[in-house]
VMD Tcl script that draws the C-alpha trace (Angstrom):
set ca {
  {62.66 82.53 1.56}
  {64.82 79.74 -0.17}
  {63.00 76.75 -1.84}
  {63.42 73.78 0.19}
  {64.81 70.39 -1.14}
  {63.76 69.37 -4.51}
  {61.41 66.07 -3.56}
  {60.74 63.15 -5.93}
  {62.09 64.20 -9.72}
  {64.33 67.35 -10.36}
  {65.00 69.09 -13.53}
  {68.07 70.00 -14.85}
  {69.85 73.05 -13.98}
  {70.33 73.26 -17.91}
  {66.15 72.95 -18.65}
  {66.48 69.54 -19.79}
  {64.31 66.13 -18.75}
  {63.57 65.97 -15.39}
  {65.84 63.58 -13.12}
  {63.95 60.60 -10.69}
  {65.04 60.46 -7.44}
  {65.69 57.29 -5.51}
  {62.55 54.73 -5.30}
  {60.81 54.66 -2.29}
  {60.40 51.51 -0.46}
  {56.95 50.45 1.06}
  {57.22 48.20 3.76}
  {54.18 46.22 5.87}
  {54.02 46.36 9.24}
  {51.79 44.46 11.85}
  {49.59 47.18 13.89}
  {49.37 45.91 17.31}
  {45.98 45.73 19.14}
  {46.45 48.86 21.13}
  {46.38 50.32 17.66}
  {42.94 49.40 16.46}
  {40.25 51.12 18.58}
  {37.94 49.01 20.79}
  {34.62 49.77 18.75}
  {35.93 48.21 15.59}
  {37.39 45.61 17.26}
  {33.79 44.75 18.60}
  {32.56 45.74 14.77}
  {34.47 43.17 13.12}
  {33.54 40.23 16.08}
  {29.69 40.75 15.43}
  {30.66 41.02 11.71}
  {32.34 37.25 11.70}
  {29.83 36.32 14.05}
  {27.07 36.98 12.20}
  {28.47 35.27 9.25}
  {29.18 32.09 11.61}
  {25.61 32.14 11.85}
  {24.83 32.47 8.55}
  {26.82 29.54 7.40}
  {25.86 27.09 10.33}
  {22.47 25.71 9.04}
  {23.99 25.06 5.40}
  {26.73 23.53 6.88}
  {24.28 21.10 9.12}
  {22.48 20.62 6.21}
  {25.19 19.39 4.37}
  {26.27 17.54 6.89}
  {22.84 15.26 7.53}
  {22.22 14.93 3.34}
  {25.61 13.73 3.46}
  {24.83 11.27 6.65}
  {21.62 10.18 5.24}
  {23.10 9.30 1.51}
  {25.71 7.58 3.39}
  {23.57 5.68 5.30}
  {21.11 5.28 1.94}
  {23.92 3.70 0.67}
  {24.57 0.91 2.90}
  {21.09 -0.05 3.09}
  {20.03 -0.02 -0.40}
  {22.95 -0.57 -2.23}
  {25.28 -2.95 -0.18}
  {24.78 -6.40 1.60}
  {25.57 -5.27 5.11}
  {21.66 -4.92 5.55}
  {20.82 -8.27 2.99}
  {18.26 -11.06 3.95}
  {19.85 -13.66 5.74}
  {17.13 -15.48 7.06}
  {13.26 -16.29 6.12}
  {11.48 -17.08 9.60}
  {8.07 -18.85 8.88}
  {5.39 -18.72 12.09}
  {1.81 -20.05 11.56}
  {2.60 -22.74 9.24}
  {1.37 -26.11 9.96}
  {-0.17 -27.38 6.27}
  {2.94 -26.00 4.79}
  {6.95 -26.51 5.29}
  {8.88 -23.74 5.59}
  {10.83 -24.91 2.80}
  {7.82 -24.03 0.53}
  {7.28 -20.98 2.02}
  {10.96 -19.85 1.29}
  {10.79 -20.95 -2.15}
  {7.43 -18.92 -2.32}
  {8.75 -15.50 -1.08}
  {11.23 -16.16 -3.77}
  {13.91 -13.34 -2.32}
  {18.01 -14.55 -3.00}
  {20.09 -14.30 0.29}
  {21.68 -11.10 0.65}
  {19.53 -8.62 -1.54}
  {19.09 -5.63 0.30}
  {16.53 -5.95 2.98}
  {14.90 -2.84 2.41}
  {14.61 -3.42 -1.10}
  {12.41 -6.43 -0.93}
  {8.77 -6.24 -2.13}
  {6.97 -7.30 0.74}
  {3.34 -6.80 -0.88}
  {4.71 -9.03 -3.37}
  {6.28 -11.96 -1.62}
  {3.07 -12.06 0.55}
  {1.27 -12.93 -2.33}
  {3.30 -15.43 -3.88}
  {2.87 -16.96 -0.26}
  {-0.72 -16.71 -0.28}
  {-1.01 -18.59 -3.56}
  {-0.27 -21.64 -1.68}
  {-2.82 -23.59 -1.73}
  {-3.03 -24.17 2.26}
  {-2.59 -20.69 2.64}
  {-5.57 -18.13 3.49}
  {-3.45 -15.16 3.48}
  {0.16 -14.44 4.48}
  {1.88 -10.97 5.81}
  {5.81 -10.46 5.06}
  {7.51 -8.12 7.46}
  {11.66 -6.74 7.66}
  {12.86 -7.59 11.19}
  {16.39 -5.80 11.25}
  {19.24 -6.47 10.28}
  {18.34 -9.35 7.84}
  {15.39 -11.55 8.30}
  {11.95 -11.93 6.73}
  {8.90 -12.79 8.82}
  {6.43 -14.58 7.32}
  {3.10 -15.07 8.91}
  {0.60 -17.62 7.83}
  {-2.80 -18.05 7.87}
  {-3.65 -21.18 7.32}
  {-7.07 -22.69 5.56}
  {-9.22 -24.16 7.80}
  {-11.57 -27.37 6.55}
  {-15.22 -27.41 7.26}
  {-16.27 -30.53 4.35}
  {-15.00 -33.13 3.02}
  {-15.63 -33.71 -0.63}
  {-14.85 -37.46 -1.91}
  {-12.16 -37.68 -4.87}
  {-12.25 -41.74 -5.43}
  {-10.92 -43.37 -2.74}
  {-9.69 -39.74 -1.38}
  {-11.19 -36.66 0.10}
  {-10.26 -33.01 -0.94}
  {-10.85 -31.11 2.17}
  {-12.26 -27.93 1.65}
  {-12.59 -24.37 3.27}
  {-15.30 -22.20 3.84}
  {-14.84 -20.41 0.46}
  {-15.03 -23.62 -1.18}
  {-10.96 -23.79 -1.74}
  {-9.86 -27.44 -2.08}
  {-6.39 -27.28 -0.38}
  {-5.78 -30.64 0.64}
  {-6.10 -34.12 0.04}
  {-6.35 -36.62 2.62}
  {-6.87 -40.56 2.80}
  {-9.77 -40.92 5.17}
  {-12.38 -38.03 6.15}
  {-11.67 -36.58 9.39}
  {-13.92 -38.00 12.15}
  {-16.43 -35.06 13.11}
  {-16.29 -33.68 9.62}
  {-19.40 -33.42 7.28}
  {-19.53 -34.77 3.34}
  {-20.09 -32.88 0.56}
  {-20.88 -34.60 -2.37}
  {-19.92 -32.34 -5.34}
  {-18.65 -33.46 -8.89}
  {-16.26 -30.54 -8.70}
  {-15.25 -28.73 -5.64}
  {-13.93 -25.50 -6.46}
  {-14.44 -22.01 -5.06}
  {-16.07 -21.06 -8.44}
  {-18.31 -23.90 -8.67}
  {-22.10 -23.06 -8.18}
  {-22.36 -26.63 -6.49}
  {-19.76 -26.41 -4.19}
  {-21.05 -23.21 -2.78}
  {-24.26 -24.56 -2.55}
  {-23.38 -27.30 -0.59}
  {-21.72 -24.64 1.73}
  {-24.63 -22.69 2.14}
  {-26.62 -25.55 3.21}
  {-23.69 -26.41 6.24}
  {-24.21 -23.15 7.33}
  {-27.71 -23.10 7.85}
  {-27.90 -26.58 9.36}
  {-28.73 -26.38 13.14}
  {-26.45 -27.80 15.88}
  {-28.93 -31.21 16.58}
  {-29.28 -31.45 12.33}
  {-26.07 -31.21 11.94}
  {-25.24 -33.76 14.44}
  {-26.84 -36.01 12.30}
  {-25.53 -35.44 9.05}
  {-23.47 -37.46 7.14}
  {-23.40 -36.19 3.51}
  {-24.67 -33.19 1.77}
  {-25.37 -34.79 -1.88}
  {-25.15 -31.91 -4.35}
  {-26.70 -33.38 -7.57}
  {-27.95 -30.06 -9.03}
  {-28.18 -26.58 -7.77}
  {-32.22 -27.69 -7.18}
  {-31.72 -31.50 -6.18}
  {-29.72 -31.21 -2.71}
  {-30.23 -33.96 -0.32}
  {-28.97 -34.30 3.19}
  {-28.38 -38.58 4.08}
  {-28.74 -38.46 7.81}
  {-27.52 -41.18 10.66}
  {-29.72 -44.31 10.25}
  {-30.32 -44.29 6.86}
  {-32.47 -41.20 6.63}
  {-33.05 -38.62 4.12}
  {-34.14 -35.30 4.24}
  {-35.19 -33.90 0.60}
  {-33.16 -30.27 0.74}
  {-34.57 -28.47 -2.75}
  {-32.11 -26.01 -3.36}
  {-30.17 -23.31 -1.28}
  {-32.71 -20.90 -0.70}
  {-34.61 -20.62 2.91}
  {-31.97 -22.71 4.40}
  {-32.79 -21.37 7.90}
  {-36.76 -22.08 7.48}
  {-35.65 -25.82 5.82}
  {-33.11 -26.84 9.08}
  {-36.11 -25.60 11.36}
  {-38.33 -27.92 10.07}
  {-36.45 -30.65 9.63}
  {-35.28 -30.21 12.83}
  {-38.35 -30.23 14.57}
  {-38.90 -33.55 12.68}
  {-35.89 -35.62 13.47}
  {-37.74 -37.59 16.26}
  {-40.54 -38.69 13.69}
  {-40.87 -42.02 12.92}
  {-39.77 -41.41 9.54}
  {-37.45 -42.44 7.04}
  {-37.73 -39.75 4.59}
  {-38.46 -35.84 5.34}
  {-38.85 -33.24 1.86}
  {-38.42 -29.78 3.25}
  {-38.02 -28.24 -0.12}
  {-41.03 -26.05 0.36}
  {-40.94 -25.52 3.70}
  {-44.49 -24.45 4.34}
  {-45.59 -27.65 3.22}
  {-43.98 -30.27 4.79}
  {-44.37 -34.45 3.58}
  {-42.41 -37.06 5.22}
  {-43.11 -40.93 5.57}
}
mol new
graphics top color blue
foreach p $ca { graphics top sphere $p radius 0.5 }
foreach p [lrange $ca 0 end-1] q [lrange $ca 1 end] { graphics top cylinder $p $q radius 0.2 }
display resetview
């Protein structure tokens, strides 16, 4: 049998180096569908599938962190979102010019970056104001609401009167005492002073027909309180202790004959 055609490299007919043949030439050619069989075809859909899948809640993710830095962004760090307005409601005692220059918040910061615990609190320092509550209202206004002091006594300051609260808070000055409203007579009215809250404590234990008749609660010492009544009267108070015993009696007195009723013990009552 003869040898076939030398392939690839030959050697020389003499024994020398072998000779290369011509390069072969590779070539890359599309296969068409027909050519890949149906099962892989279905192997490599699930396969990309499945990765699809894979990939779809870290791209979502990414997609709301992106959103919500974005959004971030333009409320925290840009003026789109900035205070343009400070609407006062409640205020009666106090302008809403002072209440603006309380809050103390520039136009355009950043609504959600004000301090709203704070600027309520530089509100309530007012002096009118019993407390105040700061709220956003979207896109750029501050709410302030005010509660305002309310008086219950009014203590005399010279020819003025410093109305005060029931805490004992003198937030307002006025030239005449409000018809209807009962004296205090303190030497300093002041939630801290022991005489002003005295003099309190005493109003609140007064009965409706005693109080009627009050004119001034005279606060000369914590144990020398004296109520000056309508027609001259006096009723001798002690101090602040047994208040309801002391307006029951003196109460039960007020259509006596008398000019002068002491109450200060109550269990042993003197009048003349």
């Amino acid at each position: 049998m003869s040898p076939g055609p030398a392939r690839g490299r030959t050697r020389a007919a003499d024994g020398g180096a072998p000779r290369r043949g011509p390069a072969r030439r590779w070539q890359l050619v599309r296969a068409s569908r027909d050519a890949v069989p149906p099962s892989t075809r279905r192997f490599m859909a699930r396969a990309r599938q499945r990765r699809m899948r894979a990939a779809l809640p870290w791209a979502v993710a990414a997609g709301v962190l992106a959103l919500a830095g974005l959004v971030a962004w333009t409320v925290l760090g840009t003026g789109l979102f900035g205070v343009r307005e400070v609407r006062v409601e409640g205020a009666d005692l106090v302008t809403p010019v002072q209440v603006h220059d309380a809050v103390a918040v520039p136009d355009g910061v950043p609504l959600a970056r004000v301090d709203l615990a704070a600027a309520a609190r530089r509100v309530g320092a007012l002096a009118p104001v019993e407390r105040a509550t700061v709220s956003r209202d979207w896109p750029g206004t501050l709410v302030v609401r005010v509660t305002e002091r309310t008086p219950v006594a009014a203590v005399p300051q010279g020819e003025a009167y410093a109305l005060i609260d029931r805490s004992g808070v003198a937030f307002r000055t006025v030239d005449q005492r409000p018809a209807g409203m009962p004296q205090v007579t303190v030497a300093r009215p002041a939630a801290d002073d022991p005489g002003t809250r005295a003099g309190l404590e005493v109003l609140v234990a007064l009965t409706p027909q005693l109080r009627a008749e009050v004119v001034d609660v005279s606060v000369e010492g914590l144990a020398r309180i004296t109520l000056r009544l309508r027609g001259d009267r006096t009723v001798v108070w002690g101090d602040a202790t047994r208040g309801a015993d002391k307006a029951r009696v003196a109460t039960a007195l007020l259509d006596e004959d008398t000019d002068r009723i002491d109450v200060s013990a109550p269990d042993v009552v003197t009048f003349r």
